[in-house]
N, C-alpha and C positions, 0 to 999 in steps of 0.2 A: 445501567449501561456499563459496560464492562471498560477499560484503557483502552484496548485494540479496537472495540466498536467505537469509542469514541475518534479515535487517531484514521481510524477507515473512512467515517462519518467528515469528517475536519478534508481529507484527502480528494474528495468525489465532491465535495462542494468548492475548494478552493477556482477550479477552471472556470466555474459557471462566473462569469462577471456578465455583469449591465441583467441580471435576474434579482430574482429575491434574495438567493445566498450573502451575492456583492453586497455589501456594506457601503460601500459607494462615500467611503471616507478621505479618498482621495489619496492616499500615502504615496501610492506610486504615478499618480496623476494619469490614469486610468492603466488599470494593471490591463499586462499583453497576453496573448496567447499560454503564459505560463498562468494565472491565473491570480487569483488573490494574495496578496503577499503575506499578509497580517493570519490570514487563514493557515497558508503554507508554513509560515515561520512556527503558529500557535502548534501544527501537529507534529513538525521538526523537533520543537524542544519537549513537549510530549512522549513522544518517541523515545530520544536520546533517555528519558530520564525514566522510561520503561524498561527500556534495554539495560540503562547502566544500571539494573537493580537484578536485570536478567542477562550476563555476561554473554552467556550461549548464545543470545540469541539473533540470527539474520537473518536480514527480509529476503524474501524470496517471489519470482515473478511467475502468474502463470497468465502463458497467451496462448490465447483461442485458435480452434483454425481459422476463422475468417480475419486471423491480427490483432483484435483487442485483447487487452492484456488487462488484467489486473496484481495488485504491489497490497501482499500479507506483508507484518509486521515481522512474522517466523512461520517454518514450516511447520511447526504445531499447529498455532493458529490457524495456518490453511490447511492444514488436513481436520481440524477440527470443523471447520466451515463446509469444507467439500464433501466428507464424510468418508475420509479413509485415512490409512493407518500412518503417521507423519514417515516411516521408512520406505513408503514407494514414492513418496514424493523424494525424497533423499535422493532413493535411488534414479528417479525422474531426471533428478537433477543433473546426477553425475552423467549417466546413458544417455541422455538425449529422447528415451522415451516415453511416450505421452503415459499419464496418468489421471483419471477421470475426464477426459475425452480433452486434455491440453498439455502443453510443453511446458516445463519449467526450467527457472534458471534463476542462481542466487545472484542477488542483489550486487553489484561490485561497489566499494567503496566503504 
């Protein structure tokens, strides 16, 4: 398993709480609608410490048409996932048009 599939993996489990993922540790004395804490915080610094070895790199967002959205680490990474070339997602980005049948937008912050 590759950083990004783990940091992906870590991100899609953190909201399920009161399931199998929860840990049911209690940190946040039942985490809320944002999700596990301990999970979120574990992909956060994951992250950070993928990035800071890869300067370039911002997450970037794509959402569906029906609104759900999924959050890559980078646009490589999501173009390596969706299967096309990481400069129409770029360019996705900047234009506002879809690319592999969704809308993209970098990550702010």
């Amino acid at each position: 398993m590759e950083t990004v599939d783990l940091i992906n993996a870590l991100r899609r489990m953190a909201p399920e709480t009161g399931c199998l993922p929860c840990l049911g540790c209690g940190h946040e004395h039942g985490c809320s609608v944002h999700g596990c804490a301990v999970l979120k915080e574990a992909a956060d610094r994951l992250e950070k410490r993928y990035r800071g070895a890869r300067g370039h790199c911002k997450p970037v967002i794509a959402v569906a048409p029906d609104g759900s959205w999924t959050r890559y680490v980078s646009i490589k990474e999501a173009a390596r996932i969706v299967g096309v070339n990481p400069a129409q997602i770029s360019t996705a980005c900047v234009t506002g048009q879809r690319c592999a049948g969704q809308y993209w937008k970098k990550e702010e912050g």
